[in-house]
Rosetta silent file (secondary structure, phi, psi, omega in degrees, C-alpha in Angstrom):
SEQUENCE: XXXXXXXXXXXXXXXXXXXXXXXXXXXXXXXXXXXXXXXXXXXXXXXXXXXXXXXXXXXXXXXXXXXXXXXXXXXXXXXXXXXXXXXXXXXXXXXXXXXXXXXXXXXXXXXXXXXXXXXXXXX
SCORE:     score description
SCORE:     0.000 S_00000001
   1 L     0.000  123.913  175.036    8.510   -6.858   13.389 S_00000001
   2 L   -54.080  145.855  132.434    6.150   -8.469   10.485 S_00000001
   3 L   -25.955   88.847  151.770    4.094   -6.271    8.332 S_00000001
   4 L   -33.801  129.056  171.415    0.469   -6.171    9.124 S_00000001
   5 L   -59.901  127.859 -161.348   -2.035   -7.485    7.184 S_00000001
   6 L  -113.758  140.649  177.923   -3.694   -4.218    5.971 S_00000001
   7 L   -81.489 -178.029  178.440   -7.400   -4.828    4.246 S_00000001
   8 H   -68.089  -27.688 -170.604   -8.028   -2.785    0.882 S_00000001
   9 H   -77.445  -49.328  173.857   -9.836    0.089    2.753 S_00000001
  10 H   -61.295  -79.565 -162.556   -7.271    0.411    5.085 S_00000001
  11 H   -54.797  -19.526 -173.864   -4.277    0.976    2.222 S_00000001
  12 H   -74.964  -59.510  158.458   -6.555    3.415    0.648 S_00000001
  13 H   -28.136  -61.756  179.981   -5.651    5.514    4.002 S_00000001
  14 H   -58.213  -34.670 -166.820   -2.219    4.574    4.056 S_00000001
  15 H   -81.215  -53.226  174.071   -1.699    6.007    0.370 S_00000001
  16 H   -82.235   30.863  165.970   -3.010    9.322    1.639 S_00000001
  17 H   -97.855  -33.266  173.287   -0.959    9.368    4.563 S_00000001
  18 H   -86.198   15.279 -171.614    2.167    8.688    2.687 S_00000001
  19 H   -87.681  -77.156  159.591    1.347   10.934    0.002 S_00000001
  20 H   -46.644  -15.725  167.287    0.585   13.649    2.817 S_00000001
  21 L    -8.957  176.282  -97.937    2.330   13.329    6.089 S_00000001
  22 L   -35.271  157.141 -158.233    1.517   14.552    9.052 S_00000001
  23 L  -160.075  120.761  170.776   -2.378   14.488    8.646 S_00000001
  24 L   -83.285  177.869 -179.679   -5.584   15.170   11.224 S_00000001
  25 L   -75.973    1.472 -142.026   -8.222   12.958   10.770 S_00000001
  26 L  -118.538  -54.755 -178.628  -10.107   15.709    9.193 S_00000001
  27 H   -66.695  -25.180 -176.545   -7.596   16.237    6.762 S_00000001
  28 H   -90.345   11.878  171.114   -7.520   12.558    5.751 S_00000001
  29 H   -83.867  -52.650 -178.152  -11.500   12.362    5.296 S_00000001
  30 H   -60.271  -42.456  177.507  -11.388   15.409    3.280 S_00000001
  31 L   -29.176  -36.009 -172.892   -8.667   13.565    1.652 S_00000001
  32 L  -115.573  -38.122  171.588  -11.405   10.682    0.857 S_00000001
  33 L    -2.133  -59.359 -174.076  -14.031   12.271    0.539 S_00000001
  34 L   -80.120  -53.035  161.502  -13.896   12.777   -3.448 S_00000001
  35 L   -69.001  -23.662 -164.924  -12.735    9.214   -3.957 S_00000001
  36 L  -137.391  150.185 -157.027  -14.559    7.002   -1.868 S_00000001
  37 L  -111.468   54.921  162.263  -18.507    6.592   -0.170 S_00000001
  38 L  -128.112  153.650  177.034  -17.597    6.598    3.137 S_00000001
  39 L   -51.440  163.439  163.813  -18.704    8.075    6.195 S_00000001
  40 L   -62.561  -44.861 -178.192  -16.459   10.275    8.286 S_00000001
  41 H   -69.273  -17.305 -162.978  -16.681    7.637   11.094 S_00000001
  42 H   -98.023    4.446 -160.342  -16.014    4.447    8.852 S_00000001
  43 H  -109.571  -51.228  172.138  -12.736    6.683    8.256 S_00000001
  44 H   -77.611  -35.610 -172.687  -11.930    7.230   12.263 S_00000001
  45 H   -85.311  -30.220  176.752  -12.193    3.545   12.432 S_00000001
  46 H   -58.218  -31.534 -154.470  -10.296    2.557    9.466 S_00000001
  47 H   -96.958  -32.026  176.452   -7.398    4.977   11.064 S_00000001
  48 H   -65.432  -61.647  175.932   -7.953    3.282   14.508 S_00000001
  49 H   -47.022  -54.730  148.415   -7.480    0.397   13.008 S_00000001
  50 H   -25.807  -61.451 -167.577   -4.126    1.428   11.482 S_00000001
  51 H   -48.052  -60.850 -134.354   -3.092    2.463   14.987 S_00000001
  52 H   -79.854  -28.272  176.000   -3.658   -0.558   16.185 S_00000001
  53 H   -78.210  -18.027  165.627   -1.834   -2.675   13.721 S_00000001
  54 H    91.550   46.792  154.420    1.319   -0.193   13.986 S_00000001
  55 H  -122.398   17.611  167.587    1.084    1.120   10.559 S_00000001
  56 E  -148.071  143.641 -175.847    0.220    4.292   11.372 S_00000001
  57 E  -114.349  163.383 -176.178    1.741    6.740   14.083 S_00000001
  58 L  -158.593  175.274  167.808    0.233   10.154   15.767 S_00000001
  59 L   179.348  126.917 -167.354    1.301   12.512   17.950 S_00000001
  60 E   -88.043  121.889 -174.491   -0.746   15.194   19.689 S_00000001
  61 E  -103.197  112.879 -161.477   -0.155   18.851   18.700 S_00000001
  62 L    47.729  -81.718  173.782   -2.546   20.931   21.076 S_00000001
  63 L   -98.909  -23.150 -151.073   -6.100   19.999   20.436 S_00000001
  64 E   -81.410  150.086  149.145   -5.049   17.694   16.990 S_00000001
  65 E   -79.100  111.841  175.145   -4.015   14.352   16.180 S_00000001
  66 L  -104.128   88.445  133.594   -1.180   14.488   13.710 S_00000001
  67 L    -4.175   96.062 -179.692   -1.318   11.220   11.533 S_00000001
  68 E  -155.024  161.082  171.822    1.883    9.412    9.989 S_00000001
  69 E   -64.674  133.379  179.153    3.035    6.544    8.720 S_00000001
  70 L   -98.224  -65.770 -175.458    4.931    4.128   11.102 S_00000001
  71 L   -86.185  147.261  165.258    5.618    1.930    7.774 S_00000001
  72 L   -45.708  153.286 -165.615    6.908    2.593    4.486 S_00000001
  73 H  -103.176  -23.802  161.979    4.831    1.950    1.480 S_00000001
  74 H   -48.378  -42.573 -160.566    7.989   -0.275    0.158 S_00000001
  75 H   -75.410  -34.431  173.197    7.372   -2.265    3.466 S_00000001
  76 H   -76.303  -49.246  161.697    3.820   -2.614    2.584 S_00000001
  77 H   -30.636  -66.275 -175.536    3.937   -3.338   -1.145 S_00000001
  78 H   -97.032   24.264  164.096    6.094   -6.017   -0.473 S_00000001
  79 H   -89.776  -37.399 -179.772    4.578   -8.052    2.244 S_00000001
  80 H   -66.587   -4.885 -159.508    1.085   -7.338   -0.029 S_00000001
  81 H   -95.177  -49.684 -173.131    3.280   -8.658   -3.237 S_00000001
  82 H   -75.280  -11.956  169.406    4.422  -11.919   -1.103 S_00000001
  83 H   -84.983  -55.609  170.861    1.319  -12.669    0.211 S_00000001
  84 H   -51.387  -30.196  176.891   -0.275  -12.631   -3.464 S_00000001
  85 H   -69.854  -55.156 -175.309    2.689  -14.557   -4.896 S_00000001
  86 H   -57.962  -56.997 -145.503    2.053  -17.536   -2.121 S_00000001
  87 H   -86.749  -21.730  175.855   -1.381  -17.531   -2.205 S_00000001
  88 H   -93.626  -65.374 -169.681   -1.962  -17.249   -6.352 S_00000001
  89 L  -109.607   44.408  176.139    1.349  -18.499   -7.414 S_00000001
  90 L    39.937    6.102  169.383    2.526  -21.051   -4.688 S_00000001
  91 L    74.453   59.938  159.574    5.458  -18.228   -4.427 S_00000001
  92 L  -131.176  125.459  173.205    6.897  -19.264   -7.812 S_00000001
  93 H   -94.312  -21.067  176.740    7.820  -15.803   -9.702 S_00000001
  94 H   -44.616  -59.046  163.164    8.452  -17.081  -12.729 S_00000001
  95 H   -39.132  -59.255 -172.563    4.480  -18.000  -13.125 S_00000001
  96 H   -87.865  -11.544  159.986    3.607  -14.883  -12.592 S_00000001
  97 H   -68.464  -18.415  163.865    5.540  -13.028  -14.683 S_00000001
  98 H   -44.383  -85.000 -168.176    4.346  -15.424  -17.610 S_00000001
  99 H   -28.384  -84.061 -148.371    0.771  -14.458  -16.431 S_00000001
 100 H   -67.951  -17.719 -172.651    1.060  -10.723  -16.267 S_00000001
 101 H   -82.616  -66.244  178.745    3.677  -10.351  -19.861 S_00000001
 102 L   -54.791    2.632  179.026    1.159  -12.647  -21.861 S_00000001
 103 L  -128.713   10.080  177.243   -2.303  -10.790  -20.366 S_00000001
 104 L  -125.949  136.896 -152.827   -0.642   -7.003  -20.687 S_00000001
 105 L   -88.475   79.514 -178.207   -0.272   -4.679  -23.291 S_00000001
 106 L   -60.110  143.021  135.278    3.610   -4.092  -22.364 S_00000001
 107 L  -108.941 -171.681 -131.393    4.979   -1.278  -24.806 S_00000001
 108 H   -62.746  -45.017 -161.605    8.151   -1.805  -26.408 S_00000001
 109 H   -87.300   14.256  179.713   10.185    0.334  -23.835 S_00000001
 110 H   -95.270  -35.751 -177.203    8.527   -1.331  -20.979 S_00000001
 111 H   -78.086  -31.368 -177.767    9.424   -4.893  -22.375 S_00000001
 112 H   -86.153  -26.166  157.672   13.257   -4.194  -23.212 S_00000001
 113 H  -116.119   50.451  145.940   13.361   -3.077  -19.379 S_00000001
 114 L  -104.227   11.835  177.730   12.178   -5.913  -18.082 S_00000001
 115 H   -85.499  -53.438 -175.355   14.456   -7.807  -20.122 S_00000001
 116 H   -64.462  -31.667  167.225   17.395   -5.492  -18.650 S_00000001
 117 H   -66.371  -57.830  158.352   15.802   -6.712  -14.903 S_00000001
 118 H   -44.018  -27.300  176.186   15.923   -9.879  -15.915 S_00000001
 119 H   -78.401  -19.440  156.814   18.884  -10.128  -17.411 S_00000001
 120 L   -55.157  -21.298  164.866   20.357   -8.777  -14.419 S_00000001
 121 L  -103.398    1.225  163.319   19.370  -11.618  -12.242 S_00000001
 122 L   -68.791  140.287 -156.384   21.141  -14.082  -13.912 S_00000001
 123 L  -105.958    0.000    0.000   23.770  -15.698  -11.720 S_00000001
């Protein structure tokens, strides 16, 4: 089964559901609350939404909705990673690793291991 396309609003959920697992809707509002301007309702729908795309799971414990992830935040990253690599960088990684080493202040130990990732993919 594909990934769903998840908007920015939506993933904002998803990190405090996988953060947080099982979750009422109450708890993930409080959850948002601090970070974000949104209503409690713009919150039930964002979560709705989620159902509906199968990236989020529930299951009713008495009166409550308990909240979970159906996908993995690996599973999400990297459908969100491959859709920016096609659509910025025609799905050539090379380009973007150019892009992001020349526009970021790598330090020293960050740059020797992407050198050890890279060096690692040589065939």
């Amino acid at each position: 089964m594909p990934v769903p396309k998840i908007s920015d609003a939506e993933f904002e959920v998803m990190k405090i559901v996988w953060s947080r697992s099982p979750l009422t809707s109450q708890e993930v509002i409080d959850a948002l609350k601090d970070g974000q301007d949104w209503m409690p309702a713009t919150i039930k729908t964002l979560i709705n939404r989620l159902l509906k795309k199968g990236a989020l799971a529930y299951e009713k414990v008495g009166k409550n909705y308990l909240y979970r992830p159906a996908l993995s935040k690996e599973e999400c990253v990297r459908a969100e990673s491959s859709t920016f690599l096609d659509k910025v960088f025609d799905g050539a990684l090379g380009p973007l690793l150019l892009h992001f080493a020349k526009r970021s202040d790598l330090s020293e130990k960050e740059l020797e291991k992407l050198k050890r990732i890279l060096g690692g993919m040589e065939k």
